[in-house]
C-alpha positions as CSV (number, residue, x, y, z in Angstrom):
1,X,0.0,0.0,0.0
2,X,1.2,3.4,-1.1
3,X,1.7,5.9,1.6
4,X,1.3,10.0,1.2
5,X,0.9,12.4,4.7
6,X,-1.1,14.8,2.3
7,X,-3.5,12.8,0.6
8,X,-4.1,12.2,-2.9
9,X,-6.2,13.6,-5.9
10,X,-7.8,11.8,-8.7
11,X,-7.6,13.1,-11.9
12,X,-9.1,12.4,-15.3
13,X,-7.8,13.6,-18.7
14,X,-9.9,13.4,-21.6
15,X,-9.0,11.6,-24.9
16,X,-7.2,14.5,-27.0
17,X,-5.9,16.2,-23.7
18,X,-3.1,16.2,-22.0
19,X,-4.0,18.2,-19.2
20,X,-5.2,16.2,-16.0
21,X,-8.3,17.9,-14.2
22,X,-8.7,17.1,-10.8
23,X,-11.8,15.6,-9.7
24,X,-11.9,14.2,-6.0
25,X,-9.2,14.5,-3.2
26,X,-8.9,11.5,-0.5
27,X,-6.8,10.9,2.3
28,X,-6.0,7.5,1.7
29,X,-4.8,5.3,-1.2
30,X,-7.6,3.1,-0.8
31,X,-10.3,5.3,-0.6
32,X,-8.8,6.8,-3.8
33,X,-9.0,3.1,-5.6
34,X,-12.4,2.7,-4.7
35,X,-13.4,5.9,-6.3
36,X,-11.6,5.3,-9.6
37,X,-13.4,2.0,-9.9
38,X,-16.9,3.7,-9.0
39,X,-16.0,6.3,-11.9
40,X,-14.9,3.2,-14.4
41,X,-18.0,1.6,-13.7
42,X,-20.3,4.3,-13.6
43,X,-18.8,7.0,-15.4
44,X,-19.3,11.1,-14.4
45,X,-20.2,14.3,-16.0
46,X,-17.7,17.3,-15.8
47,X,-18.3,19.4,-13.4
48,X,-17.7,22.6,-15.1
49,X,-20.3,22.8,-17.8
50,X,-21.6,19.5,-17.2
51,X,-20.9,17.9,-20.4
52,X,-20.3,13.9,-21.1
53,X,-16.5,13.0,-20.2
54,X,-15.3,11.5,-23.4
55,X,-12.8,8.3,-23.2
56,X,-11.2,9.5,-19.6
57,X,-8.4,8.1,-18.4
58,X,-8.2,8.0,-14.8
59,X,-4.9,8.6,-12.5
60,X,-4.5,8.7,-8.8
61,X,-1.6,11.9,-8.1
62,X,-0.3,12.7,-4.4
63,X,-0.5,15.7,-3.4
64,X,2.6,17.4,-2.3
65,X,3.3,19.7,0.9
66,X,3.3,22.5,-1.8
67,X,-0.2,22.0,-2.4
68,X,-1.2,21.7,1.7
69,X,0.6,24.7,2.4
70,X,-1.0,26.6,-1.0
71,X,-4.7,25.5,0.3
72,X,-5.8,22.9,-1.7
73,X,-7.8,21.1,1.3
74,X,-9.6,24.7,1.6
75,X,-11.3,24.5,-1.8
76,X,-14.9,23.8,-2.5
77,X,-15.3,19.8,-2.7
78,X,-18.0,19.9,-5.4
């Protein structure tokens, strides 16, 4: 089991991006391989303008102390 102090974000990127958008944050590694295979399975909307993800591909990234001490955990969740 993988092991981060800060957490970790899941990300998606679309099929002709290359830019990963975060979509959930989770303190655990475990939590965070749930969620991917809850997304796989039954596959989201963007959140943005709410239009159909097309071909994602899903990553788990840890967050860094950069991150922590920029606010990430103080954003909106949703």
């Amino acid at each position: 089991m993988k092991r981060n102090r800060y957490g970790y974000k899941i990300c998606y990127c679309e099929k002709d991006s290359k830019i990963y958008i975060c979509y959930f944050m989770t303190y655990s590694y475990k939590q965070a391989k749930f969620a991917i295979n809850g997304y796989i399975r039954y596959p989201p909307t963007a959140r943005e303008d709410g239009h159909k993800i097309k071909n994602p591909t899903w990553k788990i990234i840890p967050i860094s102390k950069d991150e922590v001490i920029a606010g990430i955990w103080r954003e909106d969740p949703f």
